[in-house]
C-alpha distance (Angstrom), angle and dihedral (degrees) to the residues before:
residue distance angle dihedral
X1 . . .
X2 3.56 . .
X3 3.78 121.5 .
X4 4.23 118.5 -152.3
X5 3.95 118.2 -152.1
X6 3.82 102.9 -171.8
X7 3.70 107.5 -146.0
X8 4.06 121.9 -142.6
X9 3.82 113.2 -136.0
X10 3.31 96.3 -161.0
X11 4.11 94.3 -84.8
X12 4.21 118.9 143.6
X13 3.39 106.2 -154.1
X14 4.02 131.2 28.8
X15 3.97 94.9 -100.8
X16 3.73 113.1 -169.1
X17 3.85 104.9 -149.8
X18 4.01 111.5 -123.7
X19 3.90 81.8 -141.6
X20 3.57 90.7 58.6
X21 3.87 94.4 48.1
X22 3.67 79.0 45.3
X23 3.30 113.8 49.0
X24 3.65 110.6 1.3
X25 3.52 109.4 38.0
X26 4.33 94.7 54.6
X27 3.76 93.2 61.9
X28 4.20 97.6 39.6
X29 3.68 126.1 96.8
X30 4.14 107.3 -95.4
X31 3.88 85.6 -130.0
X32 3.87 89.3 52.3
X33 3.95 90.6 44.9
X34 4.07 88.9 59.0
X35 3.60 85.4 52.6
X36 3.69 104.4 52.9
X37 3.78 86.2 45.3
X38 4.01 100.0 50.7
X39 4.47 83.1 44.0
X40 3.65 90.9 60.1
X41 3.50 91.2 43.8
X42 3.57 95.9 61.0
X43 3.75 96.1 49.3
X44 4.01 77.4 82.7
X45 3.56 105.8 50.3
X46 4.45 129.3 78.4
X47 4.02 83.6 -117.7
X48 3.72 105.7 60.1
X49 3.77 99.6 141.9
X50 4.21 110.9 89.8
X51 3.30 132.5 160.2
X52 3.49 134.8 -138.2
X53 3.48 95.4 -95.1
X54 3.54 98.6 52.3
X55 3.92 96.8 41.8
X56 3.91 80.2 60.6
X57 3.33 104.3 48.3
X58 3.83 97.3 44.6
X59 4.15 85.3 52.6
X60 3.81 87.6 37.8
X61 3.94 93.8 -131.3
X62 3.71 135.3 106.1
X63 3.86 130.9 -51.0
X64 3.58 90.7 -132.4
X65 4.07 92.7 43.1
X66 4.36 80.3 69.8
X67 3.99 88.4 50.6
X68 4.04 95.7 49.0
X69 4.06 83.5 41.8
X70 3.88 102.4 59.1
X71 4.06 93.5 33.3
X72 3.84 85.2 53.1
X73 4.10 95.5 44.4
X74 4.23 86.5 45.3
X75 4.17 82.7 51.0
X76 3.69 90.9 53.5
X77 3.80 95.9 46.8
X78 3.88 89.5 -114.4
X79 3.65 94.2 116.6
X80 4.26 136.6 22.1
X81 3.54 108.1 -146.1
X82 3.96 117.4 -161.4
X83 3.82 114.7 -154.0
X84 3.84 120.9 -136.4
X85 4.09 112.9 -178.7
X86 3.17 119.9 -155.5
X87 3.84 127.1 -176.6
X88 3.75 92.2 -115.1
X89 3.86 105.4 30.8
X90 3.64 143.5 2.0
X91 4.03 115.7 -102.6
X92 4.04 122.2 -168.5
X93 3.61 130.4 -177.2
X94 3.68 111.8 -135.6
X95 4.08 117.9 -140.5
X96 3.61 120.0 174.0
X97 3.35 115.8 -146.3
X98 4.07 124.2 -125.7
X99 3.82 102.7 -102.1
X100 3.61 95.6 -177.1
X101 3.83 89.8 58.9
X102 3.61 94.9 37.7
X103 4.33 128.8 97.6
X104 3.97 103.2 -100.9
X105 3.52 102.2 -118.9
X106 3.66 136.5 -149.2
X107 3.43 114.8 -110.6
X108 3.53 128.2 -177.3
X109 3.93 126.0 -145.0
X110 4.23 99.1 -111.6
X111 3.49 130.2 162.0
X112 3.84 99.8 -120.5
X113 3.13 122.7 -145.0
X114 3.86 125.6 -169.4
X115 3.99 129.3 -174.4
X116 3.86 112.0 -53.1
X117 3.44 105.9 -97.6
X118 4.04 119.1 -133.1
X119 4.35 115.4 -139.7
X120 3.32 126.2 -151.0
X121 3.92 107.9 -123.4
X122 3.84 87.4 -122.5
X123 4.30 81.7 56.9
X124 4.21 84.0 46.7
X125 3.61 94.5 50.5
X126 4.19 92.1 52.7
X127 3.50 86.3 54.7
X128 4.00 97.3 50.4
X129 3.33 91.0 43.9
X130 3.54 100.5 52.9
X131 4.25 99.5 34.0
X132 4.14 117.0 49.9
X133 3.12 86.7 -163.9
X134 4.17 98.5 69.2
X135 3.58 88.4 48.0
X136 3.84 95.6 48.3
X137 3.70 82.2 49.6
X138 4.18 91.3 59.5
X139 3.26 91.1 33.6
X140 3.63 91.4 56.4
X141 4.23 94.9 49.0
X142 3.93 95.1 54.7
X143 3.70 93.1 45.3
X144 4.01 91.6 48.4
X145 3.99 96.0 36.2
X146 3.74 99.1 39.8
X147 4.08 88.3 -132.6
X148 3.32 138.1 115.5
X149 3.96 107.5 -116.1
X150 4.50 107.8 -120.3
X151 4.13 111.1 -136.4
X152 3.98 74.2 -99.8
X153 3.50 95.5 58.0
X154 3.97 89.2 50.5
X155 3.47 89.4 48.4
X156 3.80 99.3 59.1
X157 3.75 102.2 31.2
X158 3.95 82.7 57.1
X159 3.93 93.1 47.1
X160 4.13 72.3 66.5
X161 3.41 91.0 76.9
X162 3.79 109.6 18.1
X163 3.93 98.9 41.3
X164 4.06 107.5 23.5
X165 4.17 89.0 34.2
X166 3.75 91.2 -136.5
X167 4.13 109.8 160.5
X168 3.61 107.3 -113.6
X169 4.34 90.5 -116.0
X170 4.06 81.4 58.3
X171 3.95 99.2 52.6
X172 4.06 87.8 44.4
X173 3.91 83.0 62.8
X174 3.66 91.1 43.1
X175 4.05 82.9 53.9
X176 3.84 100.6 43.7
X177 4.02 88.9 45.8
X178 4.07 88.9 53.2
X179 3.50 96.1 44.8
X180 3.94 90.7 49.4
X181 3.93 81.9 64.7
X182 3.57 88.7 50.0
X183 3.82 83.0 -113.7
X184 3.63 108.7 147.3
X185 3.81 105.7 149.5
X186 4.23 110.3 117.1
X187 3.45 84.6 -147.2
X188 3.89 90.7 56.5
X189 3.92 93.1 42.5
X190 3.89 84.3 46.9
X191 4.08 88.4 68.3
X192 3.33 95.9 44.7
X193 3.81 100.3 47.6
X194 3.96 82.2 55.1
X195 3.43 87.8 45.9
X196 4.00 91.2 59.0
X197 4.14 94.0 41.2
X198 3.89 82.0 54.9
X199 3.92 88.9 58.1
X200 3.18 95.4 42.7
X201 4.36 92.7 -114.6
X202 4.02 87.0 153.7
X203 4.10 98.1 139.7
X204 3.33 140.7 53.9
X205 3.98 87.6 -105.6
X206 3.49 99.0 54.7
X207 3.94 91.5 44.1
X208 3.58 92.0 60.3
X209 3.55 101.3 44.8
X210 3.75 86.0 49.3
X211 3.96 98.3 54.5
X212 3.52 91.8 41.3
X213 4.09 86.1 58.3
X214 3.65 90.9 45.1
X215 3.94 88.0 49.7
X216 3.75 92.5 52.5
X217 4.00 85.2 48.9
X218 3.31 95.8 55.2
X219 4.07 102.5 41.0
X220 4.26 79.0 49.4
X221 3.74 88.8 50.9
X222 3.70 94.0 50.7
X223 3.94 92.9 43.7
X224 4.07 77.3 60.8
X225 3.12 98.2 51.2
X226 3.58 95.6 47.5
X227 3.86 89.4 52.5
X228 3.71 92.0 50.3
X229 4.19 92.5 48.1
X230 3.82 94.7 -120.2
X231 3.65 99.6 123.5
X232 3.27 102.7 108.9
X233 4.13 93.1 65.6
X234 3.36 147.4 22.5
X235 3.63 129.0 -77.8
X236 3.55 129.3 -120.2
X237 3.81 129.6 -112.1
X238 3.81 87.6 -108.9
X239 3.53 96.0 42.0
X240 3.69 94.1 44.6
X241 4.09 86.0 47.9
X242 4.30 91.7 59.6
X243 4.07 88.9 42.6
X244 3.76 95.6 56.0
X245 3.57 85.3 47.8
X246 3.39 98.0 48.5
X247 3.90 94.3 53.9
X248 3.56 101.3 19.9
X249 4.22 117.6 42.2
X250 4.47 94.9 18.1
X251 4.32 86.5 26.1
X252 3.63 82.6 -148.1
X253 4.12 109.9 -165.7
X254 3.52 115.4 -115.6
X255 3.42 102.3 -120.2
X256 4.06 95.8 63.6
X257 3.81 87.4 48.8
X258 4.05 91.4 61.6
X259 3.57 98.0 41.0
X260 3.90 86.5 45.0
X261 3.95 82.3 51.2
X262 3.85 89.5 51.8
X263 3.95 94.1 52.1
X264 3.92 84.5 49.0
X265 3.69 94.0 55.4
X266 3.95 99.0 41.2
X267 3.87 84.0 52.7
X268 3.33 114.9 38.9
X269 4.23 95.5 17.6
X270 3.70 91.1 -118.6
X271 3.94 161.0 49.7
X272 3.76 96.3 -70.6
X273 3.84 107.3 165.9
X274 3.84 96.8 -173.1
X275 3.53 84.4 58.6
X276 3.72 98.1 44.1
X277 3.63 89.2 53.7
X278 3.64 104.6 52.3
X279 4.23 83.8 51.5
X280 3.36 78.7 60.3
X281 3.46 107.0 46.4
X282 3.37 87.9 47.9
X283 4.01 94.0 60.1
X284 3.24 89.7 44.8
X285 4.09 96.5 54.8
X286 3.72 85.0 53.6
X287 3.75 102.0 42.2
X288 3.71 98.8 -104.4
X289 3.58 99.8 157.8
X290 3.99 108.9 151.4
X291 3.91 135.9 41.5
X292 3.55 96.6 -105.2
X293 3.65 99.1 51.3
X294 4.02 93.6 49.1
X295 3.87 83.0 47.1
X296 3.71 86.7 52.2
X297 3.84 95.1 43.8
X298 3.94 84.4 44.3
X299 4.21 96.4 54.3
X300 4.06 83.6 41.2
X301 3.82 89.9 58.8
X302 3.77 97.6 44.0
X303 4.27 89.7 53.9
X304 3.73 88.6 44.5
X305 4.22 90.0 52.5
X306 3.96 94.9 42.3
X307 4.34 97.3 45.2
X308 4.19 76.7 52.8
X309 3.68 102.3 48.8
X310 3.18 110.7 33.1
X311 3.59 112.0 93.4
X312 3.90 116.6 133.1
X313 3.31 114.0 -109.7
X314 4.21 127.8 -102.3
X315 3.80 113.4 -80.7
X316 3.75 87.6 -142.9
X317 4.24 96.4 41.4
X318 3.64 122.3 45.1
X319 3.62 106.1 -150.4
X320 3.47 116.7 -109.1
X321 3.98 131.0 -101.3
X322 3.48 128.6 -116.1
X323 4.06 111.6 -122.5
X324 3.63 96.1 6.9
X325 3.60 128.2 108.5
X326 4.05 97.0 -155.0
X327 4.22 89.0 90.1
X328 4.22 113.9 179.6
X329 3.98 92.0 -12.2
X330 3.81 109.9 176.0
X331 3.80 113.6 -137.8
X332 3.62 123.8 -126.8
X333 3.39 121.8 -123.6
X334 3.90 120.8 -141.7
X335 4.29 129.5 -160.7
X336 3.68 91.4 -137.4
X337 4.05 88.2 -169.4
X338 3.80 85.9 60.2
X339 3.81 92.0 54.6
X340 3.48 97.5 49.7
X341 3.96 94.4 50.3
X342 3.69 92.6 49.0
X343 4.18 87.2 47.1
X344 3.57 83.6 49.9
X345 3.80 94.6 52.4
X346 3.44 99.5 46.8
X347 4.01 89.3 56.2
X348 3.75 88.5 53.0
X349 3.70 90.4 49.1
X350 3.97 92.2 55.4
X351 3.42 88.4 45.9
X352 3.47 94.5 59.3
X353 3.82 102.7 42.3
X354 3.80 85.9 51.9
X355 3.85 94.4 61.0
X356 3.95 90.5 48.8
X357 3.32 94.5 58.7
């Protein structure tokens, strides 16, 4: 457990910079506020070496609230902490910095995010004892998974709450969504609950409006693969890369991607998705954007290619085959008449030689 010793610079009073009420304090955590503000008090006090533990208790938050806190305050430049390590336990000396005499930075709002921290299951159990909530939210898992959660399971599904900061009615979303994918690996939920902290899904609000996107993705995606006849397996990586590009970055409509799919199979003979794409593409550079006008842009092509190419060929020259080695042969022409007569005169000739003999 780390240990804090708050070290007086020399100040007289506990000033509270109007650049840090300013500028630092709007875009810090309220949890990490109440931190900075009970550290500096303690640089005037006989007892200024805490602990984690007791910083937490005396603000009545988390232990691990107090680590994010003074790594965040270092990262802004409000505080220097100096490391001491110790065999048994981490020890840091806690200097805050001058404000007043400092360059106002530019911070930027940012959901910071520090090493996950590991509890002890005798830290776990505090916290389900003293918040329904946490143990609704276990409770909840085991009855919707049909497992037992491991001491690692506990640990990350509460790094949900403690180290991500998601409300507990968010990370049951986050758990019926997985398990509607018959995803119930922590690990799994784990990168998506990241996922969602990365975009910012941190409310109820923003949850919903999220799933109901990914909802409409995935009944678009199907629709697609129903077009494309792959129901009845499961996509590749690559295949699964030009789909979610199709109906998620270009939101291609449907429609265009199954007629593109029928000029890719009465060209090439089959389900080519490079070459479905690049028909694609190639609307989409020109601002093809329904059926009709591809069809349009289709029947425009086909006039253009036959005024071009279709010029009779010489009288003199017939043009020359594709894949056949007979180039410009001249026909001959045969007196069928003639044949016959001289067929005809050679039976008569037989004939007669026989009855000589």
């Amino acid at each position: 457990m780390a240990t804090y010793k708050f070290l007086n610079t020399g100040l007289q009073s506990i000033p509270v910079a109007n650049v840090f009420i300013d500028t630092y304090m709007p875009k810090a955590n309220a949890t990490f506020v109440k931190v900075y503000l009970y550290g500096l008090r303690q640089c005037f006090t006989n007892n200024n070496e805490m602990n984690n533990n007791q910083i937490a208790r005396t603000l009545n938050i988390l232990e691990s609230d107090v680590v994010n806190a003074w790594n965040y305050w270092e990262s802004v430049g409000a505080v220097n902490l100096i490391r001491h390590e110790s065999n048994t336990s981490s020890e840091f000396d806690v200097q805050f910095v001058d404000l007043t005499a400092a360059p106002v930075p530019k911070i930027k709002k940012t959901n910071f995010l520090t090493t996950k921290p590991n509890y002890s299951p005798q830290e776990i159990a505090i916290y389900m004892d003293q918040n329904e909530d946490i143990r609704y939210m276990y409770k909840f898992y085991e009855e919707k998974s049909g497992k037992t959660l491991s001491s690692t399971d506990i640990n990350i599904l509460y790094s949900f709450y403690d180290w991500l900061r998601l409300p507990v009615e968010v990370i049951i979303m986050l758990l019926e969504y997985c398990f509607s994918i018959n995803k119930k690996n922590m690990r799994y939920i784990e990168k998506i609950a990241i996922d969602w902290v990365d975009k910012g899904i941190d409310n109820i609000e923003k949850a919903e409006q999220h799933l109901k996107k990914l909802e409409q993705k995935n009944s678009a995606c199907f629709q697609v693969k129903k077009s494309l006849g792959l129901t009845d397996r499961i996509l590749s990586d690559t295949e699964s890369k030009y789909i979610d590009t199709w109906i998620g970055e270009k939101d291609y409509n449907i429609d265009l991607i199954k007629l593109a799919y029928d000029v890719t199979v009465l060209n090439t003979g089959k389900l080519a998705f490079p070459y479905l794409n690049s028909i694609l593409s190639s609307w989409n550079e020109r601002g093809i954007k329904t059926v009709e006008a591809a069809k349009t842009d289709m029947n425009q092509h086909k006039q253009n290619n036959k005024g071009k190419y279709n010029n009779k060929p010489s009288a003199t020259k017939t043009p020359k085959i594709s894949n056949n080695k007979f180039v410009n042969f001249k026909q001959k022409k045969y007196d069928f008449e003639e044949i016959e007569r001289l067929a005809l005169q050679k039976r008569l000739n037989n004939k007669n030689e026989s009855g000589s003999q």
